[in-house]
C-alpha positions as CSV (number, residue, x, y, z in Angstrom):
1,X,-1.0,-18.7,7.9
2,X,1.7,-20.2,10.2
3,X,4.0,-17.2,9.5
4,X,6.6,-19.4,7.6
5,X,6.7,-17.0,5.1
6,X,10.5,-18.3,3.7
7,X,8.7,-21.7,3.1
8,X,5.6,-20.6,1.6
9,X,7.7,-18.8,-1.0
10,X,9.3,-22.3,-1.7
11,X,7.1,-24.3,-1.8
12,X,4.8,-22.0,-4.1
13,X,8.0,-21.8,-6.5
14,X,7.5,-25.8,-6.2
15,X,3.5,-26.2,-7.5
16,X,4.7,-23.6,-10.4
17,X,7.5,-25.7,-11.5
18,X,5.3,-28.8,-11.1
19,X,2.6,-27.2,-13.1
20,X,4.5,-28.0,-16.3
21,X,4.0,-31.9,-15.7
22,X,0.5,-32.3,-14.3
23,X,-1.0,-28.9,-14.3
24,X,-4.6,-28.2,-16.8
25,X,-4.9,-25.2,-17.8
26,X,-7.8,-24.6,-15.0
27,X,-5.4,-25.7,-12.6
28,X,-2.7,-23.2,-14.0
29,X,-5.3,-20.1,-13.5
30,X,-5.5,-20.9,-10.1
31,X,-2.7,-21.7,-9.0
32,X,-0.6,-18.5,-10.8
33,X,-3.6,-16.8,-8.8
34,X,-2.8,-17.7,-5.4
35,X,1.0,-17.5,-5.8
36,X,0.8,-13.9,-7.4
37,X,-1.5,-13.0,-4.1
38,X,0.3,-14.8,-1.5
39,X,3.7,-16.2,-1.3
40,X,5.1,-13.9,-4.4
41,X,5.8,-11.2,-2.2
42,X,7.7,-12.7,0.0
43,X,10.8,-13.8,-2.2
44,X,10.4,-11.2,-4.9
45,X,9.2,-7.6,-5.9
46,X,6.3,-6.8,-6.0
47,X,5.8,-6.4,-9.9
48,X,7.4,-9.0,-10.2
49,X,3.8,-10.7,-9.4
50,X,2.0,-9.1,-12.4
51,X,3.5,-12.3,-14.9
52,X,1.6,-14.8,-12.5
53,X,-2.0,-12.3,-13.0
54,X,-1.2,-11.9,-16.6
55,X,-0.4,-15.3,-17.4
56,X,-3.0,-16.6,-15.2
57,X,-5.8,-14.4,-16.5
58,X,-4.9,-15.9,-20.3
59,X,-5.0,-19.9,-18.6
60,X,-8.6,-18.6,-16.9
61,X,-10.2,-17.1,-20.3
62,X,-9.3,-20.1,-22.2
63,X,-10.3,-22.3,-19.3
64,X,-13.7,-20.0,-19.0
65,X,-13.2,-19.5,-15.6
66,X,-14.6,-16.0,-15.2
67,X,-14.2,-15.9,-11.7
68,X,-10.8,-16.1,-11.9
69,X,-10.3,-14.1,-14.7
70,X,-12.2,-11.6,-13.2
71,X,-9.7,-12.2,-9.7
72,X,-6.4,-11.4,-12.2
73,X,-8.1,-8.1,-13.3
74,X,-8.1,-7.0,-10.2
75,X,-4.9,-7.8,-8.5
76,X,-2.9,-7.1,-12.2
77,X,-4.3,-3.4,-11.8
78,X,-3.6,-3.5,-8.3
79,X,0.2,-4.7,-8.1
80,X,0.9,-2.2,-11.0
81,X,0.1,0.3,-8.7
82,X,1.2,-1.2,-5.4
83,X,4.2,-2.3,-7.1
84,X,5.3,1.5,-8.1
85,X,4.8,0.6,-11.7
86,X,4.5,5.1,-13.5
87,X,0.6,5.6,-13.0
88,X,0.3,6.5,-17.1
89,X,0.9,2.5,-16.7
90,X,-1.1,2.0,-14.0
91,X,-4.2,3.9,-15.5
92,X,-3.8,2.1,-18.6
93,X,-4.3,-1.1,-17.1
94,X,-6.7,0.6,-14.7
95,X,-9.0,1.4,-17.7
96,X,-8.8,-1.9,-19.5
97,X,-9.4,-4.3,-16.4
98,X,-11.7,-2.3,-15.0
99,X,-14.0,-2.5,-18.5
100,X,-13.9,-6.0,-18.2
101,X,-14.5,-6.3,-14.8
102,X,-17.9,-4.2,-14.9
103,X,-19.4,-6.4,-17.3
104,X,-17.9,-9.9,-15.2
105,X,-17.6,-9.2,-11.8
106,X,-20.1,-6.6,-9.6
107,X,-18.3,-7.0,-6.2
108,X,-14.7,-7.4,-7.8
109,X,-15.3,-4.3,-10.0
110,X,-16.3,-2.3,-7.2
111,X,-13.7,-4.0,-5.0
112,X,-11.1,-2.5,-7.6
113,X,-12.8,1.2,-7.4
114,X,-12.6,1.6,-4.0
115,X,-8.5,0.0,-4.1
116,X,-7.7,3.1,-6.6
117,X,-9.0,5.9,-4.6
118,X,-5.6,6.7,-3.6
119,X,-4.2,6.6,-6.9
120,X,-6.7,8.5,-8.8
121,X,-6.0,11.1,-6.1
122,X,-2.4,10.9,-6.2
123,X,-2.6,10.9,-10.0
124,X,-5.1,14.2,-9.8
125,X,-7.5,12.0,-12.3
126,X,-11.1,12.5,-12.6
127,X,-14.3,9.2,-12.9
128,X,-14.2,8.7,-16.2
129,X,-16.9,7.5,-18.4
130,X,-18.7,4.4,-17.1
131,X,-16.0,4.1,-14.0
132,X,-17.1,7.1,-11.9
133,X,-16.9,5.6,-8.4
134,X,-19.6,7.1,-6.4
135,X,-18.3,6.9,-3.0
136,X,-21.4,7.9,-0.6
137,X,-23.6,5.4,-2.2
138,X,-20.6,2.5,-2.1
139,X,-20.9,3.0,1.5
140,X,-24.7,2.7,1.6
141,X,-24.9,0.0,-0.6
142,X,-25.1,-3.7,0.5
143,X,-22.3,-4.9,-0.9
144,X,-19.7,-2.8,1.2
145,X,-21.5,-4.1,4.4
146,X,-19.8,-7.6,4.3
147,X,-16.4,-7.9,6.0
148,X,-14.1,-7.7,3.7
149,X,-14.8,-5.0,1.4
150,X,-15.5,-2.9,4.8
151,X,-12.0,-3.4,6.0
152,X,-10.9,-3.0,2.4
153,X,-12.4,0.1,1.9
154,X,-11.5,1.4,5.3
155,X,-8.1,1.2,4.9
156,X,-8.2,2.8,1.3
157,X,-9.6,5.5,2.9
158,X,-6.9,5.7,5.0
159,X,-4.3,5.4,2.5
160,X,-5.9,8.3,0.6
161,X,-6.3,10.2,3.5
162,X,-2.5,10.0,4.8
163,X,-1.4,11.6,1.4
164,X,-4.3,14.3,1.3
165,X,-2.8,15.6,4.7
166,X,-6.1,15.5,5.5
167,X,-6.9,17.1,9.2
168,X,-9.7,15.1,10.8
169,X,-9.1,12.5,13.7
170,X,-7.9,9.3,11.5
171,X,-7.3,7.3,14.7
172,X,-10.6,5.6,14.7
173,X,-10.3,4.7,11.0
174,X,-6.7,3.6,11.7
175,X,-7.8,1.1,14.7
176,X,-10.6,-0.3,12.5
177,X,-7.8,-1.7,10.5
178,X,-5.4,-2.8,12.3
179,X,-7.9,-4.8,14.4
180,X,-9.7,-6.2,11.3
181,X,-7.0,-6.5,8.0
182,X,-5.3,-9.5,9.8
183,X,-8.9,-11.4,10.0
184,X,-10.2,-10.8,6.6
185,X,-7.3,-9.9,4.5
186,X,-4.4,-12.0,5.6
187,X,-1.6,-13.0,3.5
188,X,-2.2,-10.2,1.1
189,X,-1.1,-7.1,0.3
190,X,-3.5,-5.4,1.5
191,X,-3.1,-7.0,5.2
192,X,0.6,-5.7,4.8
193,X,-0.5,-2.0,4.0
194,X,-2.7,-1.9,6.4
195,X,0.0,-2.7,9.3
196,X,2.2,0.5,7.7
197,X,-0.6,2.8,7.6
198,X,-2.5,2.3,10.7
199,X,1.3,2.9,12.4
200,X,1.9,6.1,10.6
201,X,-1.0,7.5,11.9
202,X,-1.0,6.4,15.3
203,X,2.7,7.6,15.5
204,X,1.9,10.3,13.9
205,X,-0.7,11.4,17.0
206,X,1.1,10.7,19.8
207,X,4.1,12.5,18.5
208,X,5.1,16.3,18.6
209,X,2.2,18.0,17.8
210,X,-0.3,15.1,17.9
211,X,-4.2,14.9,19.3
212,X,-2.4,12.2,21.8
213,X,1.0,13.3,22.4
214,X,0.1,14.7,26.5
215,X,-2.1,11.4,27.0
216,X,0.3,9.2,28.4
217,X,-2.2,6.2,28.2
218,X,-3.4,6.6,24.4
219,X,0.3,7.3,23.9
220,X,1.5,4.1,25.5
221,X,-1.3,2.1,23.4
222,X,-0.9,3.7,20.1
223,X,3.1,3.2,20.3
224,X,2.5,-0.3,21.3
225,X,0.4,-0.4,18.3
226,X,3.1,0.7,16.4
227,X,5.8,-1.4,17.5
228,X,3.5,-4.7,16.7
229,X,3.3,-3.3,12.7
230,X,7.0,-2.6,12.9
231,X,7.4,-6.3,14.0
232,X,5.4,-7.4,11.6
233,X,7.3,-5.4,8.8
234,X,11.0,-6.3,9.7
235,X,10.0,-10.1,9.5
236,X,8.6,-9.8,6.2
237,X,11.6,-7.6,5.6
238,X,14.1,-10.6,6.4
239,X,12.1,-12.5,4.0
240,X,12.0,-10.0,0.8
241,X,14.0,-6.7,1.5
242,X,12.6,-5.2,-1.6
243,X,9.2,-5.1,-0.6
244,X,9.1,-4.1,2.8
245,X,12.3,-2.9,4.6
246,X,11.5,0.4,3.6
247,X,8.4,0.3,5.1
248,X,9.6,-1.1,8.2
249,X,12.4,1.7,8.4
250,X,10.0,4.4,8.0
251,X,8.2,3.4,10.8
252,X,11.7,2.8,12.9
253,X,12.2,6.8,11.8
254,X,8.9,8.1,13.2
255,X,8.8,5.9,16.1
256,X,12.2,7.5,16.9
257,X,11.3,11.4,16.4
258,X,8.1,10.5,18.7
259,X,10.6,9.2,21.5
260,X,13.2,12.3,20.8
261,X,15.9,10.0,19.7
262,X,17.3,12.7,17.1
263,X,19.8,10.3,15.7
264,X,18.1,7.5,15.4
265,X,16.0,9.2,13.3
266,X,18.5,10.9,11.5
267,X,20.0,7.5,10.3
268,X,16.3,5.5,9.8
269,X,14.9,8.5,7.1
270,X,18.2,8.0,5.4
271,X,18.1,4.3,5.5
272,X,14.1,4.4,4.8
273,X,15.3,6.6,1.8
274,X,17.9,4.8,0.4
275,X,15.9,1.0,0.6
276,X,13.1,2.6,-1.5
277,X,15.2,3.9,-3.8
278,X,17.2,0.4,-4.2
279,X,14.4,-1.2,-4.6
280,X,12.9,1.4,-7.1
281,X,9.8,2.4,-4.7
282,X,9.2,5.6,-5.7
283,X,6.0,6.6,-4.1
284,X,7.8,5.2,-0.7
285,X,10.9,7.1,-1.0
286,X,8.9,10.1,-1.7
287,X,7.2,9.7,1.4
288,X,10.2,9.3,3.6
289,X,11.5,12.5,2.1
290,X,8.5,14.2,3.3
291,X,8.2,12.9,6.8
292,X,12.3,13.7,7.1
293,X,11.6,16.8,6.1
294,X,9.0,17.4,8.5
295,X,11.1,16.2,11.4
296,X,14.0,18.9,9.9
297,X,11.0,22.1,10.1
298,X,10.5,20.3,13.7
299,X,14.0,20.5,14.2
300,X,14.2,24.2,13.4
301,X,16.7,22.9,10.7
302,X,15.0,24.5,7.3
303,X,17.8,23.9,5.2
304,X,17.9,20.4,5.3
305,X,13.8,20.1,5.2
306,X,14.1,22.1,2.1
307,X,16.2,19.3,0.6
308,X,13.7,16.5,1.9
309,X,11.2,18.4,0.4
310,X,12.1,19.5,-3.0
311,X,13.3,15.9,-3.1
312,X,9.9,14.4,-2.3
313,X,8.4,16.8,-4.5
314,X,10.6,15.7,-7.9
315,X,9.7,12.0,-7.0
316,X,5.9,12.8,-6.8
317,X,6.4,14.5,-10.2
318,X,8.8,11.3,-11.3
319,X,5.9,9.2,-10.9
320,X,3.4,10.7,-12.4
321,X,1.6,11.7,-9.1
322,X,0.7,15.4,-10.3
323,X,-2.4,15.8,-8.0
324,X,0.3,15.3,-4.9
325,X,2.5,17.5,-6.4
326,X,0.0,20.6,-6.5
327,X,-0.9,19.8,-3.5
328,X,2.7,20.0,-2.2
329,X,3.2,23.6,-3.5
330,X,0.1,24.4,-1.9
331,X,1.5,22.9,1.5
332,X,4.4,24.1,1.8
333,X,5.9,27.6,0.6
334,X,9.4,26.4,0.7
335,X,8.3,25.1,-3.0
């Protein structure tokens, strides 16, 4: 909450160890709970958080806290696929937590089905059985009114969208959460996705080509925008490289094509490229591919772009994200 984020990591590492000593098994739940959501991130990768969900969902069974079994469920499924984990994995766990979770949890299970929207588009799988996620009546239903699953669910939607290419105005969506995700979702994951997504899309519109780019006023205020998530990202990056420098550099590499700094942005894709595939961020370094090679067809540079691309499009595939990778031949006829 204070932005310490170095300390918060330490002394989280602290109640663990202490745990041993003093900690019941109740205790143990909750505390591997709020370490895998919070601090975790900040000192390691991001799968490396799925021990604290599994471990913690055992101490909450045998504890019978439900609630909190119900809370591991939902971030294990979660990090799997936040954390890059191949979605055969993440669809595995998908369908096992989400079982439980319908039967223990009504606002956690449905929590859960609107987080993996983007996957089950990415992954190009159909509702199955008694998981079939109506979407229009989620957003007439009561329980998506509250704040949190609202601002949850918009930026989902804005996740899913940014990977569909999809071509209506997603400024509106992308302001509703970058104005809300730091009041109801701070501190986790979420909160941090939300800063990197919102700034794609408003750098995205006031670039070259944009709804925004000859509106020097909306231009001024989304890039301002921007610049605050790419704060936000390089501090957390300074904190745990593995999980967000990428991010942040991605954001440095569009920011630069908007302002015409050629190579700046030359350098940032390659850097944004190289973190995620250090850090073994698949889905991310997919992504950089494709926006470099959109700046290359900008560039009127097609050879290059066809190496970003048919890069992008073998990473999609690498990861099991076959939905994206039709989608990608459909896109673009270089493939």
């Amino acid at each position: 909450m204070t932005g310490d984020y170095q300390s918060a990591w330490r002394f989280g590492n602290m109640a663990l160890k202490l745990l041993d000593r003093y900690g019941s098994v109740l205790t143990r739940a909750r505390c591997f709970f709020m370490f895998g959501i919070g601090p975790s991130k900040y000192g390691q990768h991001l799968t490396e958080s799925l021990y604290y969900f599994r471990k913690g969902f055992e101490y909450a069974v045998e504890a019978g806290d439900i609630a909190f079994a119900s809370y591991m469920s939902n971030h294990l499924t979660l990090n799997s696929f936040y954390g890059n984990e191949h979605l055969s994995v993440v669809r595995r766990v998908y369908l096992e937590k989400a079982a439980f979770l319908k039967k223990s949890n009504t606002f956690i299970f449905e929590y859960l089905q609107s987080s993996m929207m983007t996957f089950k588009y990415l992954a190009g799988i159909e509702d199955e059985g008694p998981f079939i996620f109506d979407q229009e009546a989620f957003e007439r239903s009561e329980i998506s009114q509250g704040s949190l699953l609202k601002t949850l669910h918009a930026s989902n939607l804005l996740q899913r969208a940014i990977y569909r290419h999809d071509a209506t105005d997603l400024i509106p969506l992308a302001e509703t959460v970058y104005e809300t995700m730091p009041l109801h979702l701070n501190g986790t994951i979420h909160e941090c996705l939300g800063w990197f997504y919102s700034a794609l899309v408003f750098l995205s519109e006031c670039g070259k080509g944009g709804r925004h780019e000859h509106d020097s006023e909306k231009r001024s205020e989304l890039l301002r925008k921007a610049d605050k998530s790419i704060e936000k990202l390089t501090t957390w990056a300074s904190c745990c490289e593995a999980n967000f420098e990428h991010k942040a550099l991605i954001l440095k590499a569009e920011r630069a094509r908007v302002l015409g700094h050629f190579e700046t942005a030359v350098k940032m894709y390659s850097a944004a490229i190289a973190s995620a595939h250090r850090h073994d961020y698949i889905c991310y370094e997919a992504l950089a591919n494709e926006l470099a090679a959109k700046f290359w067809m900008a560039s009127n540079l097609a050879i290059y772009a066809h190496q970003h691309l048919t890069n992008a499009h073998y990473l999609y595939h690498r990861m099991g994200a076959y939905q994206k990778v039709r989608q990608m031949q459909s896109d673009y006829s270089e493939l």
